[in-house]
C-alpha positions in Angstrom: 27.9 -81.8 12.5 28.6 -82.6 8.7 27.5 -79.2 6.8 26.2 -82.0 3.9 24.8 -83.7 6.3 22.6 -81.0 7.3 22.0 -79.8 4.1 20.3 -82.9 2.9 18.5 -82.9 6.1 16.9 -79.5 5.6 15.8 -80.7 1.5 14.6 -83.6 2.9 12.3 -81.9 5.5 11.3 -79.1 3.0 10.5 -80.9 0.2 8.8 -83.9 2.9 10.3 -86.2 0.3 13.4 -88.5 -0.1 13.2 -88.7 -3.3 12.4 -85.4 -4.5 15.6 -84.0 -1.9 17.5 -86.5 -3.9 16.4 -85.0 -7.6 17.1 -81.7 -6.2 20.6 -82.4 -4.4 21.9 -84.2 -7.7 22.2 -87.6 -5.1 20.3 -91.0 -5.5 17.7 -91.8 -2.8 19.6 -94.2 -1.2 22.4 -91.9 -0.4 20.2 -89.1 0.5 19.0 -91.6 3.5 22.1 -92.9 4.1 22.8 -89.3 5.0 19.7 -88.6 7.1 20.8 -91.9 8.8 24.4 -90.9 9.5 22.9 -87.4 10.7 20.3 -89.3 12.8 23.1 -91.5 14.5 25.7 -88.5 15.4 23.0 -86.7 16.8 21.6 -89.8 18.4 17.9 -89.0 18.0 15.4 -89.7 15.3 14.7 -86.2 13.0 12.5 -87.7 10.6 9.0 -89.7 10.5 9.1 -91.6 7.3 6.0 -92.1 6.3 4.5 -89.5 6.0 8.3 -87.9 5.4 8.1 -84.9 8.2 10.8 -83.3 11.1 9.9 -85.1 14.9 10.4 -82.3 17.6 13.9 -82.9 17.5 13.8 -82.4 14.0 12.0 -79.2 14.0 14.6 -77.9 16.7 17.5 -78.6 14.2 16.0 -76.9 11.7 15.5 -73.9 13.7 19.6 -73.7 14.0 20.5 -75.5 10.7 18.9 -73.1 8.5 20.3 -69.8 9.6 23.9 -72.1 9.7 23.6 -73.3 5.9 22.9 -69.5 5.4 25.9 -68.0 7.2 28.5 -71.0 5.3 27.0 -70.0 1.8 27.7 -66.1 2.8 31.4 -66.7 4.0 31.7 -68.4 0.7 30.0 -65.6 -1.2 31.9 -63.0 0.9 35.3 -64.6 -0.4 34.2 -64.6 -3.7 33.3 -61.3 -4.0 36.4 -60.1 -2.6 38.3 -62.5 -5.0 36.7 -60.9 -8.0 33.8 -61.8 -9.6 33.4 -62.3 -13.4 33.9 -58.7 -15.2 31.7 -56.2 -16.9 28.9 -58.4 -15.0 26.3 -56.6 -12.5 23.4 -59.0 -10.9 21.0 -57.1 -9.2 17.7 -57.9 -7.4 15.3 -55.5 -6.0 11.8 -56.0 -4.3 8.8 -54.4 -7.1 8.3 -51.6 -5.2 12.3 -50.4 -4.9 12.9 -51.5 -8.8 10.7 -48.3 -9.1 13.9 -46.2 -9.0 16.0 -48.7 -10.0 15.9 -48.2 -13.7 18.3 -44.7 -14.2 20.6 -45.8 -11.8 21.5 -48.8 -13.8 22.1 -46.1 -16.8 23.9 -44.2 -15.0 26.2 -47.1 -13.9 26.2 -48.5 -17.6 27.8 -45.2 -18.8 30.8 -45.2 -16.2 31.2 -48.5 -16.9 31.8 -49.8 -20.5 30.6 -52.9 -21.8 28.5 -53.5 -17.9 26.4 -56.7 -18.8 23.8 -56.4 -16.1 20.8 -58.6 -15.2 17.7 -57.7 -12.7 15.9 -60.2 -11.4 12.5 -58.7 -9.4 11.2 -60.5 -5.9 9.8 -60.4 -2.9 12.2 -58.5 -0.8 13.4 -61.5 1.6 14.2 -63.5 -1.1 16.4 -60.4 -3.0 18.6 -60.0 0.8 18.9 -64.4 1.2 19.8 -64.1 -3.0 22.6 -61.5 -2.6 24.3 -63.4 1.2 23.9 -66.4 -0.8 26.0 -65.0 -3.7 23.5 -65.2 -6.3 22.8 -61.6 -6.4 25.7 -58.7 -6.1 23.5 -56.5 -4.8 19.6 -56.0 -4.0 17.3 -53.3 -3.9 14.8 -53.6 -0.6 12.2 -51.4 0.6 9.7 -51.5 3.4 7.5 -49.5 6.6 9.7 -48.3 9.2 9.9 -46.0 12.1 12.5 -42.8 11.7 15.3 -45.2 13.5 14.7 -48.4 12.9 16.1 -50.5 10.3 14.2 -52.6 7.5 13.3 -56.1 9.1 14.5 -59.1 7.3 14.7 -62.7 7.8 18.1 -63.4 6.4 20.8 -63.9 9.1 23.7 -62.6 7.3 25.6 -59.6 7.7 25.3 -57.4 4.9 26.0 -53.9 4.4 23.0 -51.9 3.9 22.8 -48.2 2.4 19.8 -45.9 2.8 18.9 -44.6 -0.8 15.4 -43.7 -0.5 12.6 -42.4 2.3 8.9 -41.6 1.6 5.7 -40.7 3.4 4.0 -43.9 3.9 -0.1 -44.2 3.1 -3.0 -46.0 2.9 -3.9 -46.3 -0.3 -7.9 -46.9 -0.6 -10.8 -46.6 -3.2 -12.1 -43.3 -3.8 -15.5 -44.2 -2.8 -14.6 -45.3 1.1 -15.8 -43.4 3.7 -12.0 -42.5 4.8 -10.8 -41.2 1.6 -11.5 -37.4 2.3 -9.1 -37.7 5.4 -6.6 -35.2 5.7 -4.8 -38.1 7.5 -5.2 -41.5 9.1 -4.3 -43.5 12.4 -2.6 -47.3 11.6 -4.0 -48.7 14.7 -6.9 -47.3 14.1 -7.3 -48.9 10.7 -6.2 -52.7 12.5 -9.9 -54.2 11.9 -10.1 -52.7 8.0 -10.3 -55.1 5.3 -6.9 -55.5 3.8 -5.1 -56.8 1.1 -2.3 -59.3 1.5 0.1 -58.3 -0.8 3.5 -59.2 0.6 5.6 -59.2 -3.0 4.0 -55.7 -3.5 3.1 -53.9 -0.5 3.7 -53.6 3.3 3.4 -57.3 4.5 0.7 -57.2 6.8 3.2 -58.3 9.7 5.1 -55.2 9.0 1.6 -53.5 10.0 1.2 -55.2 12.9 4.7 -54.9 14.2 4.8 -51.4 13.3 1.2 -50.7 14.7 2.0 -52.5 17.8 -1.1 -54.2 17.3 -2.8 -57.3 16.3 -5.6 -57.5 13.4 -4.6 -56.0 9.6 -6.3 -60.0 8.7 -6.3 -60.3 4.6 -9.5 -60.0 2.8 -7.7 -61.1 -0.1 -4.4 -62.4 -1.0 -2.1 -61.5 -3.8 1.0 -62.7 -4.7 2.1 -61.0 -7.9 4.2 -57.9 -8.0 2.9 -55.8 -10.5 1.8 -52.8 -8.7 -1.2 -51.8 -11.5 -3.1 -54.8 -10.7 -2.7 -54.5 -7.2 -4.1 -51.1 -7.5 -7.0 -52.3 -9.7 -7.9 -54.5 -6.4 -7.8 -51.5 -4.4 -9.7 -49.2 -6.7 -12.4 -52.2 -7.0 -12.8 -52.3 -3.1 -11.2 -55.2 -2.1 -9.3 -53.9 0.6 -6.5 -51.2 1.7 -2.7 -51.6 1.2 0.0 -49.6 2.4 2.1 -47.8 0.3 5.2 -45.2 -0.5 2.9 -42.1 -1.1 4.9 -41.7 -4.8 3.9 -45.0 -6.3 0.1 -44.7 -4.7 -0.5 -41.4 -6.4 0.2 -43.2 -9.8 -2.6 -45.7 -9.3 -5.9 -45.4 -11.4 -8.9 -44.7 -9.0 -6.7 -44.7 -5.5 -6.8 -41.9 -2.9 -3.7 -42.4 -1.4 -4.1 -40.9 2.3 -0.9 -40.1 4.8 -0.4 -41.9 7.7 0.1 -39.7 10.5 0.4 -42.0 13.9 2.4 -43.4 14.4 5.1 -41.8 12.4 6.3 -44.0 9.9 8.8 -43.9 6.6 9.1 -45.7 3.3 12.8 -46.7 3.2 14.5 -48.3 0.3 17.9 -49.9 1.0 20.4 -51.2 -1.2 22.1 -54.3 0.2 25.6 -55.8 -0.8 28.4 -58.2 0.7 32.1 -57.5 1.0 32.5 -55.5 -2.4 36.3 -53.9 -3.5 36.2 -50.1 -4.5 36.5 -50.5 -8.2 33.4 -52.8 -8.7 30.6 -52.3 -10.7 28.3 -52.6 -6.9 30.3 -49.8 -5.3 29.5 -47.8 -8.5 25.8 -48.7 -8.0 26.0 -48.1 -4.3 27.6 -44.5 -5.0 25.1 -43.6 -8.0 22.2 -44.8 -5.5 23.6 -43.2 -2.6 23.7 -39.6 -3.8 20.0 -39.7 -3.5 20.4 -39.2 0.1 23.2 -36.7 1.0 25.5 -38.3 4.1 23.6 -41.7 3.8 25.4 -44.2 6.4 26.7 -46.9 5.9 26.4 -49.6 7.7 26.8 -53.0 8.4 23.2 -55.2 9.0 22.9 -57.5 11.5 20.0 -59.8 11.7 16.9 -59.4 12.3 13.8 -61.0 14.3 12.1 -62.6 11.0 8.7 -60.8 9.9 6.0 -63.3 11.3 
């Protein structure tokens, strides 16, 4: 199958317009479904309804595979780049708002071994940061999330990426002074499944993280926020809108939050630093080695992917 091809295919079926997969491709309409067409007639099956514009089973089964392949071809190219040399005296970085915490003296740090380092951060929700550095938009990305002791951070992107360890916290619940649990010495996470919660997945845990790490179902949203700035998200907490989970550093910041430890099951709040193929002398090996000596002996090693957070 024609990577183009497919690539027009998957605009087509996210955007559930022709013509707005055309504006965003750069190609006219009638060439975006002359492409669907020629798709449609090597595979020999129709992928697309056309009115309304959506994926038929076959459609949705292509999808399932064309995605993560689109993803892998823009990472070899990425990959190739990187190791070809990038622009210099240029640092892109991207980091989830909870790891840009302690992103902020590294990037000095880097700035001072590295004259004339022009560097940009861009802040996001910590899939997009991992698909924006094996995409090659990013050269490296900051990630954080609840894990147990051995278990690596969960993320949907498909490509491998090398992933450093640079930070591990003691997870809690951060909750309102006023609850009836905020005078526990410690809490259960199972136990907590049928609280109200907030659903803060640029910010906080995602509540799939909870589940998956609970081994549970529940942790339902009582509200949903999708900023990242972690002082209104502990405003929401404070006022009683529900619990979020949190590294126990940032929580013991927020105004009006008891931050209480999670004690079963044992959890951490790992922060990773991702990056592609990178050559020694390159402003994301200095990054990755100021960022690094955070954590004595911190492995590196190389990500596979991972089961998507549902």
């Amino acid at each position: 199958m024609d990577p183009h091809l497919l690539r027009t295919f998957v605009a087509v079926s996210r955007l559930a317009s022709f013509s707005a997969a055309a504006a965003e491709l750069g190609y006219t309409q009638a060439a975006v479904s002359q492409q669907v067409a020629a798709l449609e007639n090597d595979l020999k099956v129709p992928l697309l309804t056309r009115r309304p514009v959506r994926p038929t089973e076959a459609g949705r089964c292509l999808l399932d595979h064309a995605v993560p392949i689109l993803l892998r071809l823009d990472a070899a190219r990425a990959d190739v780049m990187r190791l070809a040399g990038g622009p210099p005296g240029r640092l892109r970085v991207g980091a989830s708002p909870l790891a840009a915490t302690g992103l902020a003296d590294a990037l000095a740090r880097v700035q001072a071994s590295v004259p004339r380092l022009e560097v940009a951060v861009r802040v996001a929700a910590r899939d997009a940061v991992a698909a924006a550095v094996a995409e090659g938009e990013l050269d490296a990305g900051l990630v954080d999330g609840v894990v147990a002791p051995s278990d690596p951070l969960r993320l949907s992107e498909t490509s491998p990426l090398t992933a450093i360890s640079t930070a591990e916290d003691e997870v809690v619940v951060a909750l309102p002074w006023s609850h009836p649990l905020a005078r526990r010495a410690g809490l259960s996470l199972p136990d907590l499944a049928d609280a109200r919660w907030i659903d803060a997945p640029a910010a906080a845990a995602p509540l799939g993280d909870l589940r998956w790490v609970a081994g549970t179902d529940g942790f339902r949203a009582a509200l949903r926020y999708d900023g990242t700035d972690l002082y209104t998200l502990g405003a929401l907490v404070a006022a009683g809108h529900g619990l979020s989970l949190l590294p126990g550093p940032v929580a013991g910041r927020l105004a009006g939050v008891r931050a209480v430890p999670v004690t079963s099951p044992r959890l951490l709040y790992r922060t990773e630093l991702l990056h592609g193929s990178t050559p020694p002398d390159s402003p994301v090996a200095a990054l990755a080695a100021t960022l690094g000596q955070r954590l004595p002996g911190a492995p590196h090693s190389p990500r596979r992917s991972s089961a998507p957070t549902p």
